[in-house]
Phi, psi and omega in degrees: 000123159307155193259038164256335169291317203277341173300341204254349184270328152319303194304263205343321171284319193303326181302320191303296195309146158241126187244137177285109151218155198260108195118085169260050162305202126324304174292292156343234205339232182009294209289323210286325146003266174315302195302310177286025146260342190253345181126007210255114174269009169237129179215154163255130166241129183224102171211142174283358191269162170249191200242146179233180156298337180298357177248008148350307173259040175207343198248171171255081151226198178178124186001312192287323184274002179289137190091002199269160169248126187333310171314309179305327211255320168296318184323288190303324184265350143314309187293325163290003161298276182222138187302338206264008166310142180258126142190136174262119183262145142230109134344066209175138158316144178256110186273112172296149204094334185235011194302336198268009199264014177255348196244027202264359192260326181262119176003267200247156199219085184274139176259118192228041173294123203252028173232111155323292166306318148319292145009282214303295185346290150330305172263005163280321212282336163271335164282008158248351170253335177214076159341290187305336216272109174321086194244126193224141193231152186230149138249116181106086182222007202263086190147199180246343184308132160336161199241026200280350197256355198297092175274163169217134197232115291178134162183100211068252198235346205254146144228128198265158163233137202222135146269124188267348179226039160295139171312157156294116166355294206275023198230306180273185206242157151262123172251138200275342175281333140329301246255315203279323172292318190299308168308319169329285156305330181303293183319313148333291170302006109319322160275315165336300169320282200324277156004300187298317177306307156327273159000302199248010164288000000 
């Protein structure tokens, strides 16, 4: 195989997969960004929130959208990338016991959720409901450091990306060039995924 086929059985899976995320943040918004750059056309987006200014200097919005509600609103500057996008939003909470009933459909799963607790929450409710379910989760986003120290710890389905000397969240400042590599990387390690699959199907 040459490398303009295996490069297009690569698009072609990236056209396949549907990837989740949870959490239209700094992290969300960004990382799903890369991923409709990278090829990946289908996604479920779920977050309760509306966009305020303040989340201006991190997230993938923009002024004219303040007040808009974040899912609706990541759709529309997705779509303005590329027209062909699959993706269903919701609008809505994530209920323990029930966070995983929006993704049960999807490949990969990103958790980008900006409450600690929530996390822990989150990624218990999906390694007990939807095991097989690709899940890449971040912790530690917080601060001015290099992202050069960013472990990734592995353990089933789930892969975490962790900074052991990220500022405390509720403390430390978010800088979007930070905040944007990390989204960066999550959205890598989703192609990785993909890629890997590829490979050994």
């Amino acid at each position: 195989m040459n490398t303009r086929e295996h490069e297009k059985e690569i698009r072609d899976k990236l056209k396949a997969v549907k990837i989740g995320v949870a959490g239209c943040g700094g992290l969300g918004s960004n990382a799903a960004a890369a991923l409709v750059r990278a090829g990946v056309k289908n996604f479920v987006l779920v977050d309760r929130d509306s966009i305020e200014t303040s989340n201006l200097n991190r997230q993938f919005f923009f002024s004219k959208q303040v007040g808009e509600i974040k899912v609706d609103a990541l759709k529309s500057n997705l779509l303005s990338i590329y027209a062909d996008l699959d993706i269903d939003t919701f609008h809505a909470d994530l209920i323990p016991g029930e966070m995983h009933r929006h993704f049960t459909q999807c490949d990969i799963v990103l958790e980008a959720l900006d409450d600690a607790a929530a996390k822990v929450a989150f990624i218990e409710d999906m390694q007990i409901n939807c095991p097989k379910i690709k899940l890449i989760a971040v912790s530690g986003i917080a601060g001015t450091a290099s992202v050069d120290k960013l472990e990734k710890i592995r353990s089933g389905s789930l892969t975490v990306l962790i900074d052991p000397e990220a500022e405390d969240s509720s403390q430390g400042i978010l800088m979007a060039p930070r905040i944007i590599a990390i989204a960066a990387i999550q959205a890598l390690e989703a192609v990785i995924e993909i890629i890997s699959k590829h490979d050994n199907d």
